[in-house]
C-alpha positions as CSV (number, residue, x, y, z in Angstrom):
1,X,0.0,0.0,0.0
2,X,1.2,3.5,-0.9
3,X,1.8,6.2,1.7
4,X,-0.6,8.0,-0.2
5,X,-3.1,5.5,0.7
6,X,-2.0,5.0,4.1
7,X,-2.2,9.2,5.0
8,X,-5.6,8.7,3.9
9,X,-6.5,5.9,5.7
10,X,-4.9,7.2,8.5
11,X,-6.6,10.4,8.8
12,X,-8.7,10.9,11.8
13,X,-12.4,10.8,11.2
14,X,-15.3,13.7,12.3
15,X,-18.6,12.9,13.1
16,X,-21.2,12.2,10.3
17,X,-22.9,15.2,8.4
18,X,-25.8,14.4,6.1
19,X,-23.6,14.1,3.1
20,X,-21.4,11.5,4.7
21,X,-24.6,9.7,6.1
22,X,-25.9,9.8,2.6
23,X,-22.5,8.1,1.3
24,X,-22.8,5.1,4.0
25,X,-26.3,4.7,2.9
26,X,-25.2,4.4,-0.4
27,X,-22.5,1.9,0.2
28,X,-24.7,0.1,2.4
29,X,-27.6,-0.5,0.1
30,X,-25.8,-1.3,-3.0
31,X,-22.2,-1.9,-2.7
32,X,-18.3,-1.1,-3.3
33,X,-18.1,3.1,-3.7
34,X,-14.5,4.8,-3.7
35,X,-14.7,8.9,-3.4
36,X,-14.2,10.9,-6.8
37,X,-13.7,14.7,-7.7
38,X,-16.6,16.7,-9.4
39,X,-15.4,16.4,-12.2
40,X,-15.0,12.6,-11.9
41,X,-11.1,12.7,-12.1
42,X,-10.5,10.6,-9.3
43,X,-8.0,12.0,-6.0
44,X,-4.5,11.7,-5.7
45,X,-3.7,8.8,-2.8
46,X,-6.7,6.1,-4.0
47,X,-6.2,3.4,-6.6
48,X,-9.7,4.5,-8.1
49,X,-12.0,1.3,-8.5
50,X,-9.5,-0.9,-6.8
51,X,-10.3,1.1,-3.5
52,X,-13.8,0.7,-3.8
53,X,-15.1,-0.6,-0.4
54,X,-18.1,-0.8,1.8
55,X,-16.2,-0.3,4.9
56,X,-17.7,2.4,7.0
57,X,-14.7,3.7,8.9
58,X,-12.5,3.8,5.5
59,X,-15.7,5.8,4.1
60,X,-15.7,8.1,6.8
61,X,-11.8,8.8,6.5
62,X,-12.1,9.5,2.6
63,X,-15.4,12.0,3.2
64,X,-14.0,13.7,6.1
65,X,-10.3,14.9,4.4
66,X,-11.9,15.4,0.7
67,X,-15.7,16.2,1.7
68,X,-16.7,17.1,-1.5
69,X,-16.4,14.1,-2.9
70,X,-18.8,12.6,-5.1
71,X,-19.6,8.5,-4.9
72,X,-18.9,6.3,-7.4
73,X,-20.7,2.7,-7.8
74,X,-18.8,-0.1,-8.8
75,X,-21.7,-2.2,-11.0
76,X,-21.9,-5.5,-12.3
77,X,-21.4,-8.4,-10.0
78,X,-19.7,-6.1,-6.9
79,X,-22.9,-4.8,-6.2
80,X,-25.4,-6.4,-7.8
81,X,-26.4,-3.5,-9.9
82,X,-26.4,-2.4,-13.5
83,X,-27.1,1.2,-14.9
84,X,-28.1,2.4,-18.0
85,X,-26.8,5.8,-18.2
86,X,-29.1,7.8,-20.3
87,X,-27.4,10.9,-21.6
88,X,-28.5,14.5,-22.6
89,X,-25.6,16.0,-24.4
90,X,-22.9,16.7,-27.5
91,X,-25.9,16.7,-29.2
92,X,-27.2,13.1,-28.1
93,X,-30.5,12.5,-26.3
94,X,-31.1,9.3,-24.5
95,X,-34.6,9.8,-23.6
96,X,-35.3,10.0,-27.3
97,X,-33.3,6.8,-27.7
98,X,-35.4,5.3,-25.1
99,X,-38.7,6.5,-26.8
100,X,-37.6,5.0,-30.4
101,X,-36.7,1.7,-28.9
102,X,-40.1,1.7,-27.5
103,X,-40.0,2.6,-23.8
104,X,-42.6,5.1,-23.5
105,X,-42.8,5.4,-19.8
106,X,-40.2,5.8,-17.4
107,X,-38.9,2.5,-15.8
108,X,-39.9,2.2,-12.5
109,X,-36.3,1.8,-10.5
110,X,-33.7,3.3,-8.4
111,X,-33.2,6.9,-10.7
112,X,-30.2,9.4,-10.3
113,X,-30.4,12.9,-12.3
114,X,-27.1,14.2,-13.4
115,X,-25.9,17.8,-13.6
116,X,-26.5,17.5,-18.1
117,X,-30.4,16.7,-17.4
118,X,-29.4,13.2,-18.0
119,X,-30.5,10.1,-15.6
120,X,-29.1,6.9,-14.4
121,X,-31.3,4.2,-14.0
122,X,-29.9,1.3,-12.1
123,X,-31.3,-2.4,-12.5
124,X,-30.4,-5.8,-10.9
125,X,-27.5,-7.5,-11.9
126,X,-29.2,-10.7,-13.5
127,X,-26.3,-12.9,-12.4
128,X,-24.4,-13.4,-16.0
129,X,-21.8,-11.2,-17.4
130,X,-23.6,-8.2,-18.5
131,X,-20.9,-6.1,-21.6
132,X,-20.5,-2.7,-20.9
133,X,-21.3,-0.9,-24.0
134,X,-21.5,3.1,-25.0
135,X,-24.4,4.0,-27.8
136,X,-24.8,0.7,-28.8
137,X,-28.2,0.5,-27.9
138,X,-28.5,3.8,-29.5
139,X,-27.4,7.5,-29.6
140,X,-27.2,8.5,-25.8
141,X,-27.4,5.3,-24.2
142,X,-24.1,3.5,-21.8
143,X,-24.1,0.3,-20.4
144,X,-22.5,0.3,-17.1
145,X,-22.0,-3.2,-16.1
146,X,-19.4,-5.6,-14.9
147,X,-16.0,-4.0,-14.7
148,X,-17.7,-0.4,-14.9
149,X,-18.4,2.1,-12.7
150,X,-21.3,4.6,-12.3
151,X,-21.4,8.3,-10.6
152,X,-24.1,8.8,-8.0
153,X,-25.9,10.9,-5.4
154,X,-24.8,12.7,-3.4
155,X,-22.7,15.9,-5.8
156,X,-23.4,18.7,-7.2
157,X,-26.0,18.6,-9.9
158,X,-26.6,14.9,-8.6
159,X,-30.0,14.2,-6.9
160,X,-32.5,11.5,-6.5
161,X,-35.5,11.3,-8.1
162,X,-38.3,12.1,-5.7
163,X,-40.4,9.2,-6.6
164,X,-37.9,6.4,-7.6
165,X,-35.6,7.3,-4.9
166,X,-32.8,4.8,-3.2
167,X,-35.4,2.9,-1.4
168,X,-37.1,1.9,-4.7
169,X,-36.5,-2.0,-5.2
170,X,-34.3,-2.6,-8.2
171,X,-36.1,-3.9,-11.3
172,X,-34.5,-6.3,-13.3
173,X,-32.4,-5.8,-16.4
174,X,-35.2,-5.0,-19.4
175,X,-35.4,-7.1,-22.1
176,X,-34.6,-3.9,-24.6
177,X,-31.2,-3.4,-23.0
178,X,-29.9,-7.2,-23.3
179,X,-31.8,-7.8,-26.7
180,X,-30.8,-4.9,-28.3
181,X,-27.1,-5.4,-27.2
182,X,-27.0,-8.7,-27.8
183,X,-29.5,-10.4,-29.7
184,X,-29.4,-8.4,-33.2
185,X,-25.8,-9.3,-33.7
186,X,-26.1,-12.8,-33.3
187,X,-29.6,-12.6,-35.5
188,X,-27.0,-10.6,-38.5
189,X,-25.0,-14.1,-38.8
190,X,-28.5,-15.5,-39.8
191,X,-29.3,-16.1,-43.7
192,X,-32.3,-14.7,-45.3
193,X,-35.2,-16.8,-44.4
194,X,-35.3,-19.4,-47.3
195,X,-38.7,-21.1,-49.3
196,X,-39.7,-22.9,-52.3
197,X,-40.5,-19.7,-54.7
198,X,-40.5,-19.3,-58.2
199,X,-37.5,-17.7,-59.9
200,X,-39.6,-14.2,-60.3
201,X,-40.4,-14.1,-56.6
202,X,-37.1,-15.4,-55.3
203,X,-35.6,-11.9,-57.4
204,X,-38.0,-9.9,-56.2
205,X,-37.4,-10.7,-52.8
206,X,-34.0,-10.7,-53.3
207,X,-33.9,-6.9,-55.3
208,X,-36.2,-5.8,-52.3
209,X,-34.0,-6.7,-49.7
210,X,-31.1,-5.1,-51.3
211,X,-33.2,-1.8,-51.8
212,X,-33.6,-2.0,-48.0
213,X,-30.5,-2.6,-46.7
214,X,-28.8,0.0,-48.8
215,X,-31.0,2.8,-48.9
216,X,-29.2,6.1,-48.2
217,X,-29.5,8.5,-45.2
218,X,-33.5,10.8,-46.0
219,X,-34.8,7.9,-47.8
220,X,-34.6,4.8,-45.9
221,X,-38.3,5.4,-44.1
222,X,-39.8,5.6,-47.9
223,X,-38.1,2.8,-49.7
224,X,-39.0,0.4,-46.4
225,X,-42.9,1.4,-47.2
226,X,-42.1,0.8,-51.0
227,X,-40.6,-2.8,-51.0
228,X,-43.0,-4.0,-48.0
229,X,-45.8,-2.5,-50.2
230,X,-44.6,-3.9,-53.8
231,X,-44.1,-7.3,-51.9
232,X,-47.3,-7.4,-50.2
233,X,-48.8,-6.8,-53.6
234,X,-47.4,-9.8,-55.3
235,X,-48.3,-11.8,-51.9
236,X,-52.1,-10.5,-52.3
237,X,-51.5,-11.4,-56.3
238,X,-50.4,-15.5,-54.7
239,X,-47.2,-14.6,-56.4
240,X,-45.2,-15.0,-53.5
241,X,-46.7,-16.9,-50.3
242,X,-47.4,-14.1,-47.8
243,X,-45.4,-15.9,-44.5
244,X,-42.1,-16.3,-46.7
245,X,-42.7,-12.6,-48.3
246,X,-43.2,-11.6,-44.5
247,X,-40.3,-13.0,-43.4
248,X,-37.5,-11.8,-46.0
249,X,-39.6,-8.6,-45.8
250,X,-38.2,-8.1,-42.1
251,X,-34.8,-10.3,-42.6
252,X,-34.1,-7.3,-44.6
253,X,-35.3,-4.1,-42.6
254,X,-33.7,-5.6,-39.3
255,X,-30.5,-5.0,-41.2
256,X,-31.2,-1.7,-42.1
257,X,-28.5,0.6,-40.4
258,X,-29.0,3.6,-38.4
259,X,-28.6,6.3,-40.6
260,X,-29.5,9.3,-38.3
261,X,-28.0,8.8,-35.2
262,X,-30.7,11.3,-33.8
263,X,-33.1,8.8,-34.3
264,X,-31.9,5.1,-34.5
265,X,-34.1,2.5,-35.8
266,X,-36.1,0.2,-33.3
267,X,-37.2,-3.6,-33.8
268,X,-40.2,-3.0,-32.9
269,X,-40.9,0.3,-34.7
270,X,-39.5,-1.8,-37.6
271,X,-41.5,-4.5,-37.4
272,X,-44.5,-2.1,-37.2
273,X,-44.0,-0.1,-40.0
274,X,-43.3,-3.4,-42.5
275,X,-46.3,-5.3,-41.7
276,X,-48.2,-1.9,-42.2
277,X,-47.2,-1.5,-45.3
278,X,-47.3,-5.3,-46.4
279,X,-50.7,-5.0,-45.7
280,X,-51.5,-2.4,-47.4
281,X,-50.2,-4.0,-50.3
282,X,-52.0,-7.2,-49.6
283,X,-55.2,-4.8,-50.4
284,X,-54.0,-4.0,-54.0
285,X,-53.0,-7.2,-55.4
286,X,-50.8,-7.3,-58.8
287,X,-49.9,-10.7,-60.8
288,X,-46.3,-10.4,-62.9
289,X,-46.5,-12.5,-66.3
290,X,-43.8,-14.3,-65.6
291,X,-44.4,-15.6,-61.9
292,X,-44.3,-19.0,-63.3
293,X,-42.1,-22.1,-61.7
């Protein structure tokens, strides 16, 4: 141990304020915390995460010779907990990621504001490795989980939400975070959906698909309404059975990139938007001459 550490260590500690008291609650409820600047630089004497610790007495020590500190969380396995640290800023805005991967409403668990506007909403560990990840789920939107760290209550700017507060139980990881972080890669591997179609339907599909995936940045809304309209035409026609058109209809749009990272593209806004306008087509049937086996 340094003699950095150890002068810290080895400072005398002062009774509890409220901000200490705060900081022991913290540690108490949800695990490891080590002391950090403001500006999240870390002091001069600790080993950063390494000194993370739920032991009062070192608490008190760090808080009483640097009482401006501000807590940090180890997350992932340490404590049980994983945040999801929704950013407001550099021009990136997590709440709107949240609202285009289809989270509507607030998740009700333990939430944090930050000095940006941002929150940190913290989840239970759900006892496998959980990647930490920065705007993979989208534009705004950090993973903090095993071998990660998140910034906390008490600090300036920092405060608890008044309704989803420390005491809030924890709700478990939501299926948006590990699917979308997870899942779609693995689902990319996949080949398109295959069936038994006739050469003109097999190209069509095929042509529609490669409209999809490679439509540029402005026009990627219209030529997904296109292709899942033309399609669905052709299925309405019987040129195409509807499940396979279906199918390589959204093989195709899941593997549409994110073109505006303002507003990234959701599974299930995706999968909305194709079957709307594959039925729509199914309404207006066409035949092609040459649909034949």
């Amino acid at each position: 141990m340094s003699d950095l550490v150890t002068e810290w260590l080895d400072a005398p500690a002062a009774a509890d304020s409220a901000q200490l008291a705060a900081v022991l609650d913290l540690a108490r409820r949800f695990g490891p915390i080590w002391p950090q600047t403001p500006a999240k630089t870390g002091y001069r004497g600790t080993n950063g995460s390494k000194d993370a610790t739920r032991d009062e007495a070192r608490i008190r020590r760090w808080w009483t010779r640097h009482p401006e500190s501000v807590p940090a969380l180890l997350t992932g396995e340490p404590s049980g907990v994983v945040a999801i640290d929704v950013d407001i800023k550099g021009g990136r805005n997590g709440l709107d990621t949240l609202e285009a991967l289809g989270v509507p409403f607030h998740p009700m668990t333990v939430t944090a504001h930050t000095p940006s506007g941002g929150i940190h909403l913290l989840f239970r560990w759900p006892g496998g490795h959980v990647a930490t990840s920065t705007d993979k789920l989208g534009p705004g939107l950090e993973v903090k989980g095993d071998g990660a760290w998140v910034t906390l209550p008490p600090g300036p700017g920092r405060f608890w939400d008044p309704h989803l507060g420390p005491d809030t139980p924890l709700a478990p990881l939501p299926e948006w975070a590990i699917i979308s972080s997870k899942a779609e890669p693995q689902r990319d591997r996949q080949a398109r959906p295959s069936a038994d179609l006739s050469r003109y339907a097999e190209a069509a599909l095929d042509a529609a698909a490669k409209h999809i995936i490679g439509a540029p940045a402005g026009a990627q809304e219209t030529t997904l309404n296109g292709e899942a309209f033309s399609i669905g035409q052709l299925a309405g026609g019987g040129v195409i059975p509807a499940g396979p058109a279906l199918d390589g209809l959204l093989w195709a749009a899941r593997r549409m990139p994110s073109l505006d990272p303002r507003r990234p593209w959701s599974p299930a806004e995706i999968e909305k938007k194709v079957k709307a306008a594959f039925t729509d087509g199914l309404r207006e049937p066409r035949t092609a001459p040459d649909a034949r086996r």
